[in-house]
LUMTI-278187 format. One record per residue (C-alpha): residue number from 1; residue in one letter; chain; x, y, z. Coordinates in steps of 0.5 Angstrom, whole numbers. Last residue first. Layout:
REM LUMTI-278187
(NUM A A (X Y Z))
...
//
This chain:
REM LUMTI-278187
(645 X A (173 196 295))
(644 X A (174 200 301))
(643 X A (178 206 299))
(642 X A (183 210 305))
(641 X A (186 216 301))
(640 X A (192 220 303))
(639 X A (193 227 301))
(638 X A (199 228 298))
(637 X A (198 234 295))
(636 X A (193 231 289))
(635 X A (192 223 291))
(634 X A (195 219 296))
(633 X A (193 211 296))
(632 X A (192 206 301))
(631 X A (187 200 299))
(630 X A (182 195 304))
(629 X A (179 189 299))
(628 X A (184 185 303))
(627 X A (184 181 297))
(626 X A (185 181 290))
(625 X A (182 175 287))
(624 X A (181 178 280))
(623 X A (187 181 279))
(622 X A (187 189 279))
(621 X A (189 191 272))
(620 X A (195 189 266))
(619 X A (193 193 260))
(618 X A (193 187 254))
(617 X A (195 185 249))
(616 X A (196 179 243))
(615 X A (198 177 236))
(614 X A (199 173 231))
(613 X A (203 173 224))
(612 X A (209 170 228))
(611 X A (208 169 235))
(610 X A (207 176 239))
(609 X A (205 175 247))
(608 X A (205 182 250))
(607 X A (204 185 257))
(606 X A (203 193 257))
(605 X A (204 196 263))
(604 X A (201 203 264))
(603 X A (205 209 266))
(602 X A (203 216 269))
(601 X A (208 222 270))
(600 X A (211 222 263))
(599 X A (213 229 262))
(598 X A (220 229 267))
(597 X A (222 224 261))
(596 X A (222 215 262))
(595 X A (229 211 263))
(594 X A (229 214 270))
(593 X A (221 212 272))
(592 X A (224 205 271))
(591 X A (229 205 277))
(590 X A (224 208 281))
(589 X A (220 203 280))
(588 X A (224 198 282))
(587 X A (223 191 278))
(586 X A (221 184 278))
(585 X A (217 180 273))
(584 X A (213 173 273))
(583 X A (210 170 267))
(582 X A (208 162 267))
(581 X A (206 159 260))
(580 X A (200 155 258))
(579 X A (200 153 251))
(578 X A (201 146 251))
(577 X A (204 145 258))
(576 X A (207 150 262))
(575 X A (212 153 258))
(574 X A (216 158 262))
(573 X A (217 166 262))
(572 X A (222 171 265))
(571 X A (220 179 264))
(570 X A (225 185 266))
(569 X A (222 192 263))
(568 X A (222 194 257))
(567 X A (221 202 257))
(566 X A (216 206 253))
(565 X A (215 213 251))
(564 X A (208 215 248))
(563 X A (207 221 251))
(562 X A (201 222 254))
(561 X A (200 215 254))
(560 X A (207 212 258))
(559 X A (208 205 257))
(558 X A (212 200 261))
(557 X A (213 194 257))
(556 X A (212 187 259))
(555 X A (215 182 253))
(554 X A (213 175 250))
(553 X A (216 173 244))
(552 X A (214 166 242))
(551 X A (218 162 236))
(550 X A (218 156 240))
(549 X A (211 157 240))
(548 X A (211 155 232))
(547 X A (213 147 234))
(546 X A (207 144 230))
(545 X A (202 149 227))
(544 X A (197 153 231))
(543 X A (190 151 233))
(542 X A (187 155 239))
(541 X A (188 157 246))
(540 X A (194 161 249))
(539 X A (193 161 257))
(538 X A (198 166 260))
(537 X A (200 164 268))
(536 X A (201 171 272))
(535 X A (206 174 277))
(534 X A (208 181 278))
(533 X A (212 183 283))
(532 X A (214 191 284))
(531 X A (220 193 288))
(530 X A (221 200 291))
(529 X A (220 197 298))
(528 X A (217 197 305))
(527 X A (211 200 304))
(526 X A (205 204 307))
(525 X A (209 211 305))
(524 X A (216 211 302))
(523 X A (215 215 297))
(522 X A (218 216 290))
(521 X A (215 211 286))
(520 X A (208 213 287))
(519 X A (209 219 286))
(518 X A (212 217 280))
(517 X A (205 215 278))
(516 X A (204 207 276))
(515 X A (198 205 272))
(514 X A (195 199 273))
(513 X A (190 197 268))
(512 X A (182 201 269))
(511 X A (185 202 275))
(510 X A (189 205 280))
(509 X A (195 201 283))
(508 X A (193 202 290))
(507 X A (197 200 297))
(506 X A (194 194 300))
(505 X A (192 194 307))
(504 X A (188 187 311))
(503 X A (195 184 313))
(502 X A (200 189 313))
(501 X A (203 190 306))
(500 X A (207 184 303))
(499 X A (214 186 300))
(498 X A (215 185 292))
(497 X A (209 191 292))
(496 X A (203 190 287))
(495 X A (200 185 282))
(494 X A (200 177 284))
(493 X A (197 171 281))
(492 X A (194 174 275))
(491 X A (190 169 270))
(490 X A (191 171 263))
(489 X A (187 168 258))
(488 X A (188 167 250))
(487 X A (186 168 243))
(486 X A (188 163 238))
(485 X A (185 162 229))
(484 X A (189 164 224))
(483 X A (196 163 227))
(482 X A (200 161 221))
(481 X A (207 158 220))
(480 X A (205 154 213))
(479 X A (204 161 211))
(478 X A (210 165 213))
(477 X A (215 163 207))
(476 X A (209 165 202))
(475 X A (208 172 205))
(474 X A (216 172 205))
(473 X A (217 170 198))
(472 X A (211 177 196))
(471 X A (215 182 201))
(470 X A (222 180 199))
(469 X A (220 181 191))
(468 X A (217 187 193))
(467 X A (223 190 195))
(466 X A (228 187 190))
(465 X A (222 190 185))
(464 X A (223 197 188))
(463 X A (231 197 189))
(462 X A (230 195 181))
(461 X A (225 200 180))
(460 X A (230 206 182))
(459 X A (230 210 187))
(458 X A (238 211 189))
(457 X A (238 216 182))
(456 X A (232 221 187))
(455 X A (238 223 192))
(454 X A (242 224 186))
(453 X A (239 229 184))
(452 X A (237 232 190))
(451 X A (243 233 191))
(450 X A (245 236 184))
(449 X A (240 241 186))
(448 X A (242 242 193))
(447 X A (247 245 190))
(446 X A (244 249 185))
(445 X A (240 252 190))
(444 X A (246 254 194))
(443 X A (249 258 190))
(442 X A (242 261 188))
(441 X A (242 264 195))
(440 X A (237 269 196))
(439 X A (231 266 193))
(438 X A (234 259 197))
(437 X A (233 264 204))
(436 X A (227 267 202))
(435 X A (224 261 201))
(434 X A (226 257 208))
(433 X A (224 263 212))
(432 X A (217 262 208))
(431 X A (217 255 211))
(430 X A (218 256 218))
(429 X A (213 262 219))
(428 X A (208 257 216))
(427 X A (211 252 222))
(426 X A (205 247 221))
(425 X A (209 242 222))
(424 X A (216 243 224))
(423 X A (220 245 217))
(422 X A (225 239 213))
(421 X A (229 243 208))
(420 X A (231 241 201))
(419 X A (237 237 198))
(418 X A (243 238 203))
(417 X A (239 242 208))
(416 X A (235 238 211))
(415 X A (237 231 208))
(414 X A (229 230 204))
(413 X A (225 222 202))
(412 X A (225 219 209))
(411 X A (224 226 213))
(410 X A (219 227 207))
(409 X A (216 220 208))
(408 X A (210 220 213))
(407 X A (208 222 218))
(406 X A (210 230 218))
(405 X A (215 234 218))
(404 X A (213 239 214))
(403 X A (216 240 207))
(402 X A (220 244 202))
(401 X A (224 241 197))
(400 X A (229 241 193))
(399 X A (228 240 185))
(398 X A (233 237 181))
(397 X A (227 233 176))
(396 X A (228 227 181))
(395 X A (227 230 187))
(394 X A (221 233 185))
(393 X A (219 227 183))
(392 X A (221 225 189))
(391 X A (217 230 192))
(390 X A (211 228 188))
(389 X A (210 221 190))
(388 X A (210 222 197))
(387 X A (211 216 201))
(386 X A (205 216 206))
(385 X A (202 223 206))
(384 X A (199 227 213))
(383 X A (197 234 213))
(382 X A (201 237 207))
(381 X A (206 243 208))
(380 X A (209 241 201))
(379 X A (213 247 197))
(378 X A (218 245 191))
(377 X A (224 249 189))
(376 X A (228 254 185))
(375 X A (223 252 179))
(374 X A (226 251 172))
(373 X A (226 244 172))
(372 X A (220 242 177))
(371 X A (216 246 172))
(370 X A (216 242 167))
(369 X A (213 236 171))
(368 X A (207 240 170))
(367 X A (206 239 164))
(366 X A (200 235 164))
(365 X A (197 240 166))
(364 X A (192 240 172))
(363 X A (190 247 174))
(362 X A (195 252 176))
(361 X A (192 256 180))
(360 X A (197 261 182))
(359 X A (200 266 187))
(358 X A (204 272 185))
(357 X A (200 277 181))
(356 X A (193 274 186))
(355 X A (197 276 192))
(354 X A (191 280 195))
(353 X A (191 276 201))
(352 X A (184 276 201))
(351 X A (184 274 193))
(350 X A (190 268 194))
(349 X A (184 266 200))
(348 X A (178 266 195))
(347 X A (182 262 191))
(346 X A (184 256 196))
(345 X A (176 256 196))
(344 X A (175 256 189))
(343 X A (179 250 189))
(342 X A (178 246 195))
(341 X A (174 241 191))
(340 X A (181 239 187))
(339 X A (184 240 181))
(338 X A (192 240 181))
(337 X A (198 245 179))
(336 X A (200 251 184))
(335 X A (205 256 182))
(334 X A (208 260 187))
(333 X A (212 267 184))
(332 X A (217 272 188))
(331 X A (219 278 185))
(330 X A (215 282 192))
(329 X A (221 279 197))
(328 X A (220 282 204))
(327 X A (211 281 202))
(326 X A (212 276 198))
(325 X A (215 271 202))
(324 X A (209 272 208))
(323 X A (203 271 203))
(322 X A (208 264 201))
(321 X A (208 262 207))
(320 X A (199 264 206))
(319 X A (200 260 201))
(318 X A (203 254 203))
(317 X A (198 253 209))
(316 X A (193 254 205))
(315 X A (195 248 200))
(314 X A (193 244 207))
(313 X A (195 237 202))
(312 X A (190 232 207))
(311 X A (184 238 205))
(310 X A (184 237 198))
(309 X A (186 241 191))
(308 X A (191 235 188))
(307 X A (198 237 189))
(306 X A (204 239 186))
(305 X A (206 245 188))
(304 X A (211 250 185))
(303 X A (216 256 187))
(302 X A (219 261 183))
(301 X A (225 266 186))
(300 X A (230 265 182))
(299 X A (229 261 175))
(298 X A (233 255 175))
(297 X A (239 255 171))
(296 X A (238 249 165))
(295 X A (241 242 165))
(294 X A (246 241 161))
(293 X A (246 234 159))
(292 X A (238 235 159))
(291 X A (234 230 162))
(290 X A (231 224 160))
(289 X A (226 223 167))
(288 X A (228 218 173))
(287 X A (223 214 174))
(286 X A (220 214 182))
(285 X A (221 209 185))
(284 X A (216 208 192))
(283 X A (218 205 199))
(282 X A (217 198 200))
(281 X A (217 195 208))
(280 X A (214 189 210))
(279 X A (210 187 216))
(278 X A (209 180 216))
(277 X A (213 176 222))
(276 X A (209 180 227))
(275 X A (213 185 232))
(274 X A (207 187 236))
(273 X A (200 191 234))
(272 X A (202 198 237))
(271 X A (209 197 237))
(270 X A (209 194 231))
(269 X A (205 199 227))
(268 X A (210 205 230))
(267 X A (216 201 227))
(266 X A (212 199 221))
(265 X A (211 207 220))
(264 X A (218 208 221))
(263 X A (221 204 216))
(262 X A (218 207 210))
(261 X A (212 206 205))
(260 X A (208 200 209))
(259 X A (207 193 207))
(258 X A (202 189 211))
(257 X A (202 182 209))
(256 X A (199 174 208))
(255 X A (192 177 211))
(254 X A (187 175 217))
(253 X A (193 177 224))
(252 X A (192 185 221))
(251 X A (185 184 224))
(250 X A (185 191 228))
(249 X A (189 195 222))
(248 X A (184 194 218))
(247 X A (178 195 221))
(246 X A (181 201 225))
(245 X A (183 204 219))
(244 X A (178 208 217))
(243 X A (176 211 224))
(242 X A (184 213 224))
(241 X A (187 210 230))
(240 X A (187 214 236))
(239 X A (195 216 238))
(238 X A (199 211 240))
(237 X A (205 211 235))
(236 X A (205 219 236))
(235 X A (200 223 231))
(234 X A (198 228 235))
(233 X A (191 229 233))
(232 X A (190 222 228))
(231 X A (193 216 227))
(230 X A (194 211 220))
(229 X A (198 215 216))
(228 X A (197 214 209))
(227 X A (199 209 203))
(226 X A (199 202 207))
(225 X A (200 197 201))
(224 X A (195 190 203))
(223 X A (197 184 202))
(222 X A (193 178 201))
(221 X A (196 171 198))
(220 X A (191 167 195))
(219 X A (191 159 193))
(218 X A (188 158 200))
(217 X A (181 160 197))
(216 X A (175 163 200))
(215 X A (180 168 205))
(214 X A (176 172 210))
(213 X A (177 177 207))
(212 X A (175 180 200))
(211 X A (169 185 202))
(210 X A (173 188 208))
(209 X A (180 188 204))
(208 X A (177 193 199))
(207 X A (177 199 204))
(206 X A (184 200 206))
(205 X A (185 201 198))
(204 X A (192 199 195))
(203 X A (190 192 195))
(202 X A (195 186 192))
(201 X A (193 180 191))
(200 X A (198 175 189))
(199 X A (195 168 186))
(198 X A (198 161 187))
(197 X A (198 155 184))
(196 X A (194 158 177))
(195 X A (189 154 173))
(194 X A (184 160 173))
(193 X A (185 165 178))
(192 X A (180 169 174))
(191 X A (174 165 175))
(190 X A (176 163 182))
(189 X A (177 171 184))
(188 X A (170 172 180))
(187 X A (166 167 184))
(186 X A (170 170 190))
(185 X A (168 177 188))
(184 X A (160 175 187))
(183 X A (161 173 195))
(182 X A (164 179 197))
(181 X A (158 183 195))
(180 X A (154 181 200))
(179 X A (148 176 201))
(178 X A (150 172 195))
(177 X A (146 168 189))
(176 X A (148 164 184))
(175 X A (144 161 178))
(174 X A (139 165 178))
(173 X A (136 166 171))
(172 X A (136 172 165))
(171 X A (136 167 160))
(170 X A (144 168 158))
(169 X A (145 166 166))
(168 X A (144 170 173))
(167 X A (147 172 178))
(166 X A (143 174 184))
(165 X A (146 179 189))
(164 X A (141 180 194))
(163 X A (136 185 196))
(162 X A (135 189 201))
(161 X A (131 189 206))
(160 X A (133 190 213))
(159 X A (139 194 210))
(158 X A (135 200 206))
(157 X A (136 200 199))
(156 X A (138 207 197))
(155 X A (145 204 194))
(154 X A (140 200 190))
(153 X A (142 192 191))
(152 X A (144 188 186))
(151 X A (141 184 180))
(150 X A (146 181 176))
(149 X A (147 179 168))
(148 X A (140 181 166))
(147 X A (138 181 158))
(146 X A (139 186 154))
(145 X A (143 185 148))
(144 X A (148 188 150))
(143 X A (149 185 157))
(142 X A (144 188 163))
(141 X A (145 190 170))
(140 X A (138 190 174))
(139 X A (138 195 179))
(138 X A (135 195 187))
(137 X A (131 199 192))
(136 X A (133 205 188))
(135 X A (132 211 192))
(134 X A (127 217 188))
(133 X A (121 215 193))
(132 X A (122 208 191))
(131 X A (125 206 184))
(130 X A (127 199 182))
(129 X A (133 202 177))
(128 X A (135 198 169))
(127 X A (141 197 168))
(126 X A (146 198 163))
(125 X A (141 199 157))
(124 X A (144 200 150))
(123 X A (146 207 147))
(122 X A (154 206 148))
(121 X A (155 210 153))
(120 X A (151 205 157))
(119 X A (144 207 159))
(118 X A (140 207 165))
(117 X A (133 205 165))
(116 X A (127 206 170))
(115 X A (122 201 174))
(114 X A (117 204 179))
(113 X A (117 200 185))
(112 X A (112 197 191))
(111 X A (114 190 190))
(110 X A (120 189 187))
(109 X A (118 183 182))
(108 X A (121 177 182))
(107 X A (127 174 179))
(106 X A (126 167 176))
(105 X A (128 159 178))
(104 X A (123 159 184))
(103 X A (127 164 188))
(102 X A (128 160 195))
(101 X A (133 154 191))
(100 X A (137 160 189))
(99 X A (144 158 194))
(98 X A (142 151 193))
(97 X A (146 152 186))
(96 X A (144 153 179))
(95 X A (149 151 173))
(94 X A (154 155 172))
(93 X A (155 157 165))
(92 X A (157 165 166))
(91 X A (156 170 160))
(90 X A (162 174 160))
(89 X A (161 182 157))
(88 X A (156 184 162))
(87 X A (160 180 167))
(86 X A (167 184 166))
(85 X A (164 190 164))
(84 X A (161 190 172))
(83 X A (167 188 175))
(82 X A (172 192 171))
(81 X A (178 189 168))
(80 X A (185 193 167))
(79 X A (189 188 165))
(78 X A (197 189 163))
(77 X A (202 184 159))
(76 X A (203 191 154))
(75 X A (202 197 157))
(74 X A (198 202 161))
(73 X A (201 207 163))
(72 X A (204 209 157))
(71 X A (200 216 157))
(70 X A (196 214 151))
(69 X A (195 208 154))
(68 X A (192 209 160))
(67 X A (188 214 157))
(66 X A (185 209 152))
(65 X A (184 205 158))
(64 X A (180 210 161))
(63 X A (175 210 156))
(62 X A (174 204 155))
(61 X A (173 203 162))
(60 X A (167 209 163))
(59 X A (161 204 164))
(58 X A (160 206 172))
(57 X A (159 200 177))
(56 X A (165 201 181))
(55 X A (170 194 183))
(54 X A (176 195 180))
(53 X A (181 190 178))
(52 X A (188 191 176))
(51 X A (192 185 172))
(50 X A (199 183 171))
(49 X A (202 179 166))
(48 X A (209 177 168))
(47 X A (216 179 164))
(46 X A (219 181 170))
(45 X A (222 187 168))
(44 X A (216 192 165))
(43 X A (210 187 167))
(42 X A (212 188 175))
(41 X A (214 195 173))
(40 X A (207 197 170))
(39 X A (204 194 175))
(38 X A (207 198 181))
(37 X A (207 204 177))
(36 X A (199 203 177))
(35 X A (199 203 184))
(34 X A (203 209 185))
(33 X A (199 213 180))
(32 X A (193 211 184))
(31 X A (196 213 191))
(30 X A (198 220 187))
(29 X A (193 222 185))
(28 X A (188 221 179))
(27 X A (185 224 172))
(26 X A (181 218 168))
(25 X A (178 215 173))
(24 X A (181 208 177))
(23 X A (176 206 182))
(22 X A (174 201 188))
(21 X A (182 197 188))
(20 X A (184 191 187))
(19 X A (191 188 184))
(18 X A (191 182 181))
(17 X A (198 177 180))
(16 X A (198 171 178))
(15 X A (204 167 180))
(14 X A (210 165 179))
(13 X A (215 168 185))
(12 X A (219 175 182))
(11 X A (225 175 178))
(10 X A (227 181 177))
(9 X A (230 183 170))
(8 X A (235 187 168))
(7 X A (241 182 166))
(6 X A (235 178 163))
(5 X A (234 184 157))
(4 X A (226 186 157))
(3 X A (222 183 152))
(2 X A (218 188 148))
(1 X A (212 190 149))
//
């Protein structure tokens, strides 16, 4: 690789750089594509090694490093190494530890298995199989010359009886052993790492971090690249978090930094898990194509898609749009390219529709991206994305884009109307309106080309590398001022109205947390005023570096679920010793309820304490010495509701 020319280089903190992800095939999307651009650049512009791991068992590695290459994404200065090539190629020289002092110095037959060889493409055994009912219990992975190098647990192994992972030296003896996989990972990781200070481990796959954390060496610093949307249904800051990425996102404390495509999805995680010091935000490059002085005229009324054939890209969508472009203007054409499982589905739905003659499915090509030359425009009506790879590419090749509004990333990417159109999300309608609309005004397309154009120039790898090198210092930066370990109390002494109730009556803040309703704002029954008090005394407990307190931000918030809307609310705060911190708040409830939108009828009150990479919530609720155990409330018209407690 040549040495790229100091004035173009970035210089990025030394290290040694490792990315993991589980697999790499030989066709990919777009997350993959990205990963790999990111390496490619760092290598390209730094002049630093780079290294990408995987951590799936198939041998089919030469293969897609040839593939790499032959592509150009896979160049000079970068690794591609595969967990199981790795050690069936490297013999290890431990000597044995406490870890396989029970084994006996050997590997023990699995009783009540069938024994099966699985081969290498290159004809020698890659594992041999212990069978049980057609599941494999366990499998013992082979170098060349056949001897063991580990025996894992089979995929059908069941829980309480699976086997550990045993490495074992050029004879075939234990040496090291692991109750999960984690642990072989860390042997590796060391072995990897070799002399160096400091090591940047970057995951692009939410679920790698789950093998690797807790952190085994404090050389590491992790970071973690979000891709997706991390929320389902509404998709608001506060909607229900995405099964996959609750683990994640729950134990954001344990990792050096999350880094996030766009600003907005930071934004949305910090007003779900506070304003922690290690949220970066690193938007996508894209490499800008040789194009020709001249760049050809568009072809009229031709439409293109780039996209892999799964449900997140709701392809259908776009087609039935396109279903309704075809019917006002039957020249129209839409070419689809990408493979997926959902492609003789989608084909099945072009045949119902009965617009065969004008809606392709491309396949994968690799010249696809001659398309978006020619094409007058680019359709996505994706479910959720990050920081599309293929609308930039689109941008980059001059071709507007037609998206949905959706999280995240084409409201970032596209200016409506000056180089593409942004559509309300599942807008069908909307979509094939935007189409007509630029078939019918070749003017303004190659107007928006020329924007679009430059909307894709302000992407470049220089921009992307100066990003990542503010996310790889400030890891570095934010380590000595680390929380790893806290949790805290919150002893509330008062909850209620700023004027006591008559002695033996409490008006009802309803639970489980307090939730406020603008009935109860308005009326003055059973009160003497619109004030609200709350005091408390927070306890934070654990260890934490000398003088990071001061760095606390401690807020009380109104939140309103159905909508998410959320108002600060007035909140004084002093130290109490080592800490302790004493809370109090005073405030008009109906004053709130202005800064809050007629649709938000209930609230809660959140209350936060945020100190550098830690953080800690919770709903406030009923104290737990509250008396009287007598409450007042009003329910549906007013009617008034008298509780025991």
């Amino acid at each position: 690789m040549p040495i790229p020319n100091p004035r173009e280089q970035v210089a990025l903190p030394e290290g040694r750089y490792l990315t993991m992800c589980n697999e790499i095939a030989t066709k990919f999307g777009g997350q993959t594509r990205a990963m790999i651009m990111r390496n490619r650049l760092i290598t390209q512009h730094t002049g630093i090694p780079t290294t990408l791991l995987t951590t799936e068992s198939k041998p089919v590695y030469d293969e897609v490093r040839q593939v790499l290459r032959d592509s150009g994404q896979l160049i000079e200065g970068m690794e591609l190494l595969n967990l199981y090539e790795w050690y069936r190629q490297h013999t290890p020289t431990d000597e044995p530890d406490e870890s396989v002092a029970a084994l006996g110095g050997r590997l023990a037959e699995v009783p009540g298995t069938t024994t099966s060889d699985v081969l290498h493409p290159d004809g020698t055994v890659y594992y041999t199989a212990h069978s049980q009912s057609g599941k494999d219990l366990a499998r013992d992975y082979r170098r060349a010359d056949g001897s063991i190098y580990l025996r894992a647990p089979g995929p059908g192994a069941p829980a309480a009886s699976r086997v550990p992972y045993i490495l074992t030296d050029a004879e075939g003896l234990p040496i090291r052993s692991w109750e999960t996989v984690g642990g072989w990972l860390w042997h590796w990781f060391e072995i990897l790492a070799g002399d160096a200070e400091r090591v940047f481990f970057v995951t692009d796959s939410r679920f790698a971090l789950r093998d690797v954390m807790p952190r085994q060496d404090d050389r590491f610093y992790f970071l973690h690249l979000m891709h997706n949307n991390h929320v389902v249904k509404e998709r608001r800051w506060n909607s229900q978090l995405s099964g996959k990425y609750a683990p994640l996102l729950d134990n954001i404390h344990e990792y050096d930094a999350l880094v996030n495509l766009t600003h907005r999805q930071s934004e949305h995680i910090a007003m779900r898990y506070g304003s922690t010091s290690h949220r970066f935000v690193v938007p996508n490059p894209v490499e800008l194509p040789e194009l020709p002085e001249t760049m050809p005229e568009r072809e009229p009324a031709t439409f293109v898609t780039v996209a892999r054939l799964e449900p997140q890209k709701r392809l259908e969508h776009a087609i039935k749009a396109f279903a309704k472009v075809i019917e006002k203007r039957p020249e129209a054409k839409f070419q689809i390219y990408g493979d997926g499982k959902l492609y003789k589905p989608l084909a099945d739905l072009i045949e119902t529709l009965d617009v065969g003659k004008n809606v392709q499915l491309m396949g994968h090509d690799p010249r696809a991206k001659e398309a978006l030359l020619h094409a007058t425009g680019f359709i996505m009506t994706s479910v959720n994305e990050g920081y599309p790879l293929a609308t930039l590419e689109s941008l980059s090749f001059g071709c507007p884009v037609i998206s949905y509004d959706i999280n995240y990333g084409p409201r970032e990417q596209i200016s409506d109307g000056v180089d593409g159109f942004i559509v309300e999300a599942e807008d069908i309608d909307a979509v094939a309106e935007r189409c007509i609309r630029m078939i019918d005004a070749p003017e303004m397309v190659a107007e928006m080309s020329r924007k679009a154009l430059e909307k894709a120039s302000k992407h470049t790898w220089r921009a992307f590398l100066e990003d990542w090198r503010v996310a790889f210092e400030g890891a570095v930066a934010q380590r000595p001022g680390r929380i790893e370990k806290a949790r805290a109390r919150l002893d509330v002494h008062a909850l209620g109205w700023a004027r006591p109730m008559p002695e033996g009556v409490a008006t009802r803040l309803p639970g489980p947390a307090s939730r406020l309703g603008r009935t109860q704002a308005s009326s003055a029954a059973f009160r003497d005023s619109r004030t609200l008090r709350f005091d408390a005394t927070l306890h934070v407990i654990g260890e934490w570096p000398k003088g990071v307190m001061a760095d606390r931000i401690v807020t009380l918030d109104a939140v309103c679920n159905e909508t998410g809307e959320v108002a600060s609310l007035p909140l004084e705060v002093s130290p109490e010793g080592r800490g302790a911190f004493r809370l109090s708040s005073r405030f008009d409830l109906a004053e709130v309820f202005e800064e809050f939108s007629a649709d938000s009828r209930n609230l809660d009150l959140r209350l936060r304490f945020t100190v550098h990479n830690w953080n800690w919530q919770t709903r406030l609720g009923r104290p737990r010495d509250v008396r009287p155990n007598f409450e007042v409330s009003f329910g549906p018209n007013d009617v008034l509701h008298l509780q025991r407690r």
